[in-house]
N, C-alpha and C positions, 0 to 999 in steps of 0.2 A: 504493500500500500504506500510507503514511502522511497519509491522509485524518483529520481529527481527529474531525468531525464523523460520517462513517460508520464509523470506530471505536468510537467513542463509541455509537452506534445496536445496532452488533453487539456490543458487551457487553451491553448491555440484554437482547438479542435471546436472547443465550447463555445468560444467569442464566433467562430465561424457558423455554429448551427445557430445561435442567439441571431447574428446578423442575416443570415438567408433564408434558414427557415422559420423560427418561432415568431419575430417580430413580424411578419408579414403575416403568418398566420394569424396572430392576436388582432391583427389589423384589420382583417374582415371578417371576426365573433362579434357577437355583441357582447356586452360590459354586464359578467353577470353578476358580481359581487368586489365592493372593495378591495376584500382582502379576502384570502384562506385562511382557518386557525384550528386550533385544535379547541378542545374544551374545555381547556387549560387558558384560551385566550391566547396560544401562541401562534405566530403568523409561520406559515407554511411557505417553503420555497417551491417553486413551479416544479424542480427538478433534482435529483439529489447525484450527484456522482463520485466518482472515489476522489474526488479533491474535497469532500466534505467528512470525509472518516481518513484522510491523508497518515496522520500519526499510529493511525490504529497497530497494535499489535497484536497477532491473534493469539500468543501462547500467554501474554500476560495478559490481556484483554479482555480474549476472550475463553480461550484454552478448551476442554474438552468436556461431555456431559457428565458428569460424576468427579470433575476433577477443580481445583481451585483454580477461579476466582468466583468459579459455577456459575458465572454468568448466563450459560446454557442447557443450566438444571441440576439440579441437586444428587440425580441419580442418573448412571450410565444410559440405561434402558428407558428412562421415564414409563411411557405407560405401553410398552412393549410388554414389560413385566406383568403392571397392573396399571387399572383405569384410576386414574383419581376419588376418592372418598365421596361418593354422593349424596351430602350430609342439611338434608331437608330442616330447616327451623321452622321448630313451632311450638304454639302454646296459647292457651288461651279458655277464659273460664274456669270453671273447677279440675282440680286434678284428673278427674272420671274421665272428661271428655276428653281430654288431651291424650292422656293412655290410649285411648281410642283411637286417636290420631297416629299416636308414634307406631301403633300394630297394623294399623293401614298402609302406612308409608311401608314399614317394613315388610310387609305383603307384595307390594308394589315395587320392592328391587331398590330402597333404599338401605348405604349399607352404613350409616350411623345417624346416631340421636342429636339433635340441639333443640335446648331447651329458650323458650322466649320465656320470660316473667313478667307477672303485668306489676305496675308503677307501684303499687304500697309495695311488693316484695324486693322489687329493685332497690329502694329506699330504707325499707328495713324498717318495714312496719307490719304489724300483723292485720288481717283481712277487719277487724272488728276494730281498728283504731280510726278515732275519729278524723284522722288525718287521709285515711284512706276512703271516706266515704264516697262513691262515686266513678271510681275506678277499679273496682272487683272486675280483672279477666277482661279486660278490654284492649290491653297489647300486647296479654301473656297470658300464662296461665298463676293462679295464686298458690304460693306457697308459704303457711305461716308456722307449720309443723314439721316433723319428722314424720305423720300421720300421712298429712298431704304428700310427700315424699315416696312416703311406699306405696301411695293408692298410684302416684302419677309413674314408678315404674312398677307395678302387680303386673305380673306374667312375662315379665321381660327378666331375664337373665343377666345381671349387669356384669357377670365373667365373660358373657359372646359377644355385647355389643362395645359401642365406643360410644362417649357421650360428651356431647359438648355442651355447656353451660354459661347462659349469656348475663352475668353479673359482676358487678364491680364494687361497689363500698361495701356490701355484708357478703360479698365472694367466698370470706372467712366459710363464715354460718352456713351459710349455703352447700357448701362443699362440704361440712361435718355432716348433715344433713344427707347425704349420698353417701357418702361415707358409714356412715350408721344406718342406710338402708341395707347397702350392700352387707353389712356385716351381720345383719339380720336375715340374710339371705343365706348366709352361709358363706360368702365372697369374701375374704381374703383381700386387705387394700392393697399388697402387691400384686395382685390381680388385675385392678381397675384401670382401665384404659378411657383416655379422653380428655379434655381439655377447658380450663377455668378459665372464661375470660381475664378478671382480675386485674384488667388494665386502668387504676385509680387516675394517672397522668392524663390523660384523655377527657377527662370527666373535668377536669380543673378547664384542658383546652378547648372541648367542642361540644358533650353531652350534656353537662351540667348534673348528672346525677350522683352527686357528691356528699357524703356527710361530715367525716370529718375532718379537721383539716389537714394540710399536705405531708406532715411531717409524721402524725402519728398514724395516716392512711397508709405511707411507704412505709412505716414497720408492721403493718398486717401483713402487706404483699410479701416484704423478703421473709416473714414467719411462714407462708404458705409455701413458699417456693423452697424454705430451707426445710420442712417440714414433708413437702412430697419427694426432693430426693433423696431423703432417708428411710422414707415410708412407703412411696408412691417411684417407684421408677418409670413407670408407664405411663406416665402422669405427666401432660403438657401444666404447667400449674400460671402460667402465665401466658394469654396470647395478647401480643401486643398491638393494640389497635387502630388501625387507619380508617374502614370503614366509616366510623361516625365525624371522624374530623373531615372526609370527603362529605359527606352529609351534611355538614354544617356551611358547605361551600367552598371550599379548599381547591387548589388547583393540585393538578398530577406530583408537582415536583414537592409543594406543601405537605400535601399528604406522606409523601414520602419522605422529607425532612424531621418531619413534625415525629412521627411516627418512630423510624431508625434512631433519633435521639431521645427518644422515651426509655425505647430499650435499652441502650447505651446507660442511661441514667439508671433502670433498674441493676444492671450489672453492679457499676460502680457500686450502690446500695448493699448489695451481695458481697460483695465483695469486703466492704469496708466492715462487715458481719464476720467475717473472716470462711467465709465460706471458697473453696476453690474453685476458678472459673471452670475445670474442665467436670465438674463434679453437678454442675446446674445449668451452664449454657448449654448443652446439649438437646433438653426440655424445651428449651427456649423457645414459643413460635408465636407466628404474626398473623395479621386478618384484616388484609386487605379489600378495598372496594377495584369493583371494576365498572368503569362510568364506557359512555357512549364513542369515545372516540378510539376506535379498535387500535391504530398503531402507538400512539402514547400511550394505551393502557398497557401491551405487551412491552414495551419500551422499560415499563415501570417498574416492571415487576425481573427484567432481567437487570435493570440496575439494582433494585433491591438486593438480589442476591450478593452481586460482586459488590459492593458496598458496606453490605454486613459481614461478609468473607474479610476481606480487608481490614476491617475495623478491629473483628474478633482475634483475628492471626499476629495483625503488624501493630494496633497498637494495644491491646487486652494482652497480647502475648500466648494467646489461647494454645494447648500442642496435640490437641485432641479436632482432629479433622469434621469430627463430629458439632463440634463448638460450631465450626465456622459457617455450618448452614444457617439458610434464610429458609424456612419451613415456614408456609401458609396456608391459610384459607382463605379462603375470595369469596364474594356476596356481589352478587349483580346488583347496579345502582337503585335501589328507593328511590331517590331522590329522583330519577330519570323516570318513572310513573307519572302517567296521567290520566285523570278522571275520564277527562275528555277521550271518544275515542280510545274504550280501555283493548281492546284486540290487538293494539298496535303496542301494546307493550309485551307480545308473545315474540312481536320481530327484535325488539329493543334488547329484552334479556337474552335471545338467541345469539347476539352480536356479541355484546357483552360477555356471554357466557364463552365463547368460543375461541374469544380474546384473552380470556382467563388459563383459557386451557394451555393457548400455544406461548402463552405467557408461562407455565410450566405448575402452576397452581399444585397445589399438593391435596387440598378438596375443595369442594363448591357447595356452592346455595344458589338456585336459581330463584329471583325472586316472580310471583303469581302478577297474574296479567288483573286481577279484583284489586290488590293492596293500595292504591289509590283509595279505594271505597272503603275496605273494612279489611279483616283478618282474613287471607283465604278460604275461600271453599275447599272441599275434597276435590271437586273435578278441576280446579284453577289449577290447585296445587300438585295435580296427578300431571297435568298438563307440563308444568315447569320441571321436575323429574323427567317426563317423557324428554326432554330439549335435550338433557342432560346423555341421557340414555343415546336416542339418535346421533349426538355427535360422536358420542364414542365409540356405538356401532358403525355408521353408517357413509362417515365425513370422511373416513380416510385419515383426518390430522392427527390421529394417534398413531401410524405407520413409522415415523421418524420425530424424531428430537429436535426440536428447536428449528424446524423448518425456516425461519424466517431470516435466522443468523448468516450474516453480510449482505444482506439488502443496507443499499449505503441511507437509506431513508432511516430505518431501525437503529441501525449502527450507530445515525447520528444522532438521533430520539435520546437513546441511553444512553450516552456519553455527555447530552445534554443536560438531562435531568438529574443525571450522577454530580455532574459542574452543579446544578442548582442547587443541589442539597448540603454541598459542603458549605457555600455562599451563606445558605441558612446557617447553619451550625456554627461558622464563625460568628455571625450575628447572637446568636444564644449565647456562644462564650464571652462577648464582649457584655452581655449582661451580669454574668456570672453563672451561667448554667438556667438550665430547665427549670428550676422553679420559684426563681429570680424571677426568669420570664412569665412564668404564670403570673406571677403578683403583679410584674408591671402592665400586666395586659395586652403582650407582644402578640401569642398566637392570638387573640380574639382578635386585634386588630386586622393582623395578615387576612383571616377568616371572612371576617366582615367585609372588607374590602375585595378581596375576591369573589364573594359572594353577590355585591353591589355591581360588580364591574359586570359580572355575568347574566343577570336581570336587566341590566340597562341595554345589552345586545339585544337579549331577546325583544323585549320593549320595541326597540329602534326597529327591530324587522333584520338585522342585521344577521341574527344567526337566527335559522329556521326552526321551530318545533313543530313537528306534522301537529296537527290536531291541535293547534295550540293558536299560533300566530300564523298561519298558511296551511293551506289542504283544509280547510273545520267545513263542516256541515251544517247549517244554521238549524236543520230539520230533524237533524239525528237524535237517535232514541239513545239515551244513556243509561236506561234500564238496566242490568245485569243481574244474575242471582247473586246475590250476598250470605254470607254467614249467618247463623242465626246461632245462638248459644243457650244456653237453657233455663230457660226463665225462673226454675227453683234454684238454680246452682247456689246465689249467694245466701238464700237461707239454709241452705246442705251447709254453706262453709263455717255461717255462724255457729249452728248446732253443732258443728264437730269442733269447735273451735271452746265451746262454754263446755261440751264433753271430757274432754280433755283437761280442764283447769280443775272438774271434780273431784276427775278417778287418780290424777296424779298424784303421787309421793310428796308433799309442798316442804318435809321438811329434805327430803334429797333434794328437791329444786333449790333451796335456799342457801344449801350448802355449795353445791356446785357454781351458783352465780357468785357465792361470796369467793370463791376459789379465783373464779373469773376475774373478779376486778382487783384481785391483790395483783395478779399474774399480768393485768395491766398497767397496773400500777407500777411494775417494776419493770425486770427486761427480760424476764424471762418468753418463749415462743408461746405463744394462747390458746394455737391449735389444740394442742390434748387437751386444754380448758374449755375449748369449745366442745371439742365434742363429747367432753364428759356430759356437759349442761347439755347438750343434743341427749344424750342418755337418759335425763333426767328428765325429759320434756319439757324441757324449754322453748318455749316459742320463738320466733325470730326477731318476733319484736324486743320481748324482754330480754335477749340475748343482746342484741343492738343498744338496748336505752344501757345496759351495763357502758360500753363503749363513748354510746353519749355522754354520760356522767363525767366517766377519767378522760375524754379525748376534748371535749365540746364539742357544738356543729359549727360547721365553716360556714363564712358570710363571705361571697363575693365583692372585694373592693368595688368601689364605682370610680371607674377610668374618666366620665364622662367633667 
């Protein structure tokens, strides 16, 4: 690629077709759009050629599938071997129904669990607290016990399956909670396979579902994370999250900045725990979004790799090859859904999804063409599985590895967004680190502002949405079948929830929560405290208001 003299030739070469053929051509098209961009907002060149990956080299660059800087995938065979993880999220209403759900999926050729929790359980409130009133199972399903726990996996075997769980401030609780299901099952936590969201950093930049503040939230995490490889080998205990910060409006390289340096930060954490990096980064994985613009997303995701490689090897010092993966999950954009004309989001996530794959994705989510409206249907959500399914049957893109590797357009995509993210991270460091920047309101601002910049295109007419601002049907029926959930559920949940407070043991509860907050209170790891008080029947909430008491809740500065 850095030949001088046939660089030097195809410059020539290029000013000559620029001058004889493009410009003449361009000269009798019509003028269809200002500019090209991606989704990110970046201007696209007409043409890409190897004077635009010039430096490239391919052994440090790019090198081979399975081998560093894996820019090309994480494993030799990619999905020659095996298909990527076809890991359906879902949740919603009472435990009962959702069970229902995850034995359908599984029926259906889904080969792992993720759990959605609705907002009092995210927050770490139990179903009957007044704080929750209103939101019983309307973006998840509810979990306020270890009861609700084993109803929501009864008949599922948690030694066959893999499960991933979408939680972050009471991640802790949550996870004893499986934890003591499975053990109730007869399952062995070395056994247990699957993956704790657990990404607190995230939640300070783009979610906002945060309780405590930043300092005594990263010591739950590195307790979990030091607590499952001791306990939990199998055990992803942290996936570090980009999807919600692209959600919140993020650009490709954002999300990617924002993201890699969370992780980074958790390390360091670990680290300063005295925990050894080849002993925990191994676990280590991510979960990323995959938006509309198919070559920057693949772009994205193979900078991700060589970027994390690099970081873990050259400056972690990491000596376990295993460290230096970038291991993820991908979720097709939400955010890219629309009410309007919802069919058209069965093309949307096809694209996206497909992007993800040759992006080298390690498993998916395809998201339902209804989620604009409500919570999937069965047949919506049968449908985004099937996408899934067809491309791995049918596409052919699983024949070969990284099919797209030296397309000079690609080449330069990631080498670009790799440049963007360092640019970021310098920027954090001149704050003082990630949660420096949190307080000064660094990522909200990048957020916001990217997010502004991208509604004013749309706005303008400038960048297209079918069904949105061009192609709309003034006449069209927006009908669709929706969810329906079960209109006793949230009295089922009270009743088991005022059951519960009866039959329990209250002087074993009392003792285990008093256990709790010493173990807080000090430095000792709180996991085994938690899940003793999981034993005890502790609810989620009372487990959480322990936390409330010794941590406080966080109040979001006002930037403004």
């Amino acid at each position: 690629m850095n030949d001088y003299k046939k660089l030097s030739d195809l410059v020539r070469q290029k000013e000559k077709w620029e001058e004889s053929i493009n410009r003449p051509t361009l000269a009798n098209l019509p003028k269809r759009r200002d500019k090209f961009m991606t989704t990110s907002s970046e201007v696209i060149n007409q043409l890409y050629t190897p004077l635009d990956v010039s430096e490239l080299d391919y052994i440090s660059d790019l090198g081979f599938p399975g081998e560093y800087p894996y820019t090309r995938g994480i494993h030799a065979s990619l999905y020659r071997g095996r298909p990527w993880t076809m890991r359906m999220f879902a949740g919603f209403g009472t435990a009962e129904e959702t069970n229902e759900r995850y034995k359908y999926l599984l029926k259906q050729g889904n080969m792992g669990l993720s759990v959605a929790f609705d907002l009092p359980t995210l927050m770490g409130y139990d179903t009957d607290s007044p704080e929750a009133i209103g939101e019983f199972g309307k973006c998840g399903v509810a979990v306020s016990s270890l009861q609700d726990m084993e109803i929501l996996f009864d008949g599922i075997p948690l030694d066959q399956v893999s499960t991933s769980m979408t939680i972050n401030s009471p991640a802790a609780v949550i996870w004893a909670m499986y934890i003591v299901t499975a053990e109730r099952q007869g399952v062995p936590m070395d056994a247990l396979r699957g993956t704790l969201q657990n990404d607190i950093l995230k939640e300070y930049i783009a979610q906002k579902e945060f309780i405590f503040p930043p300092k005594p939230s990263m010591r739950l995490v590195v307790d979990t994370i030091e607590f499952g490889t001791q306990r939990l080998p199998l055990w992803n205990t942290i996936s570090i999250s980009g999807y919600h910060i692209r959600e919140a409006g993020s650009t490709a390289a954002q999300e990617l900045a924002f993201t890699l340096g969370d992780g980074l930060e958790y390390v360091r954490w670990c680290i300063e725990r005295g925990m050894d990096i080849d002993e925990f980064a191994p676990r280590l994985s991510f979960f990323f979004n995959c938006h509309n613009d198919f070559f920057e997303e693949i772009a994205k995701f193979r900078a991700a790799r060589r970027i994390w490689a690099k970081e873990m090897k050259e400056t972690f010092g990491a000596k376990n090859p295993r460290s230096w993966l970038c291991r993820f999950h991908t979720q097709t954009a939400g955010v890219s859904l629309t009410a309007q004309q919802p069919q058209n989001n069965i093309v949307r996530v096809t694209l996206q999804a497909l992007a993800a794959v040759l992006g080298g994705t390690q498993s998916l989510h395809t998201n339902s063409m209804d989620e604009a409206w409500a919570l999937p249907s069965a047949e919506a959500a049968t449908i985004a599985l099937r996408t899934q399914q067809i491309i791995a049957e049918e596409s052919g893109v699983i024949n070969t590895v990284d099919p797209l590797a030296g397309s000079y357009f690609v080449e330069h995509e990631t080498n670009k967004i790799e440049r963007q993210v360092y640019e970021y991270w310098q920027q954090v460091d001149d704050m003082g680190g990630v949660l420096p920047a949190i307080e000064l309101g660094f990522y909200q601002s990048e957020l916001s502002s990217a997010a502004f910049e991208y509604q004013k295109e749309i706005d303008s007419g400038e960048r297209v949405i079918v069904g949105i601002n061009d192609y709309h049907d003034p006449d069209e029926d927006l009908r669709i079948p929706i969810l329906n959930m079960d209109p006793q559920g949230y009295e089922r949940q009270l009743g088991r929830l005022h059951q519960l407070r009866l039959e329990r043991d209250n002087e074993r509860l009392s003792q285990s929560l008093s256990r709790l907050r010493q173990a807080a209170q000090g430095t000792d790891n709180t996991m085994p405290y938690i899940i003793d008080a999981v034993r005890a029947d502790a609810t989620l909430g009372e487990i959480t208001d322990v936390f409330r008491d010794v941590f406080s809740e966080y109040q979001e500065p006002n930037w403004i």
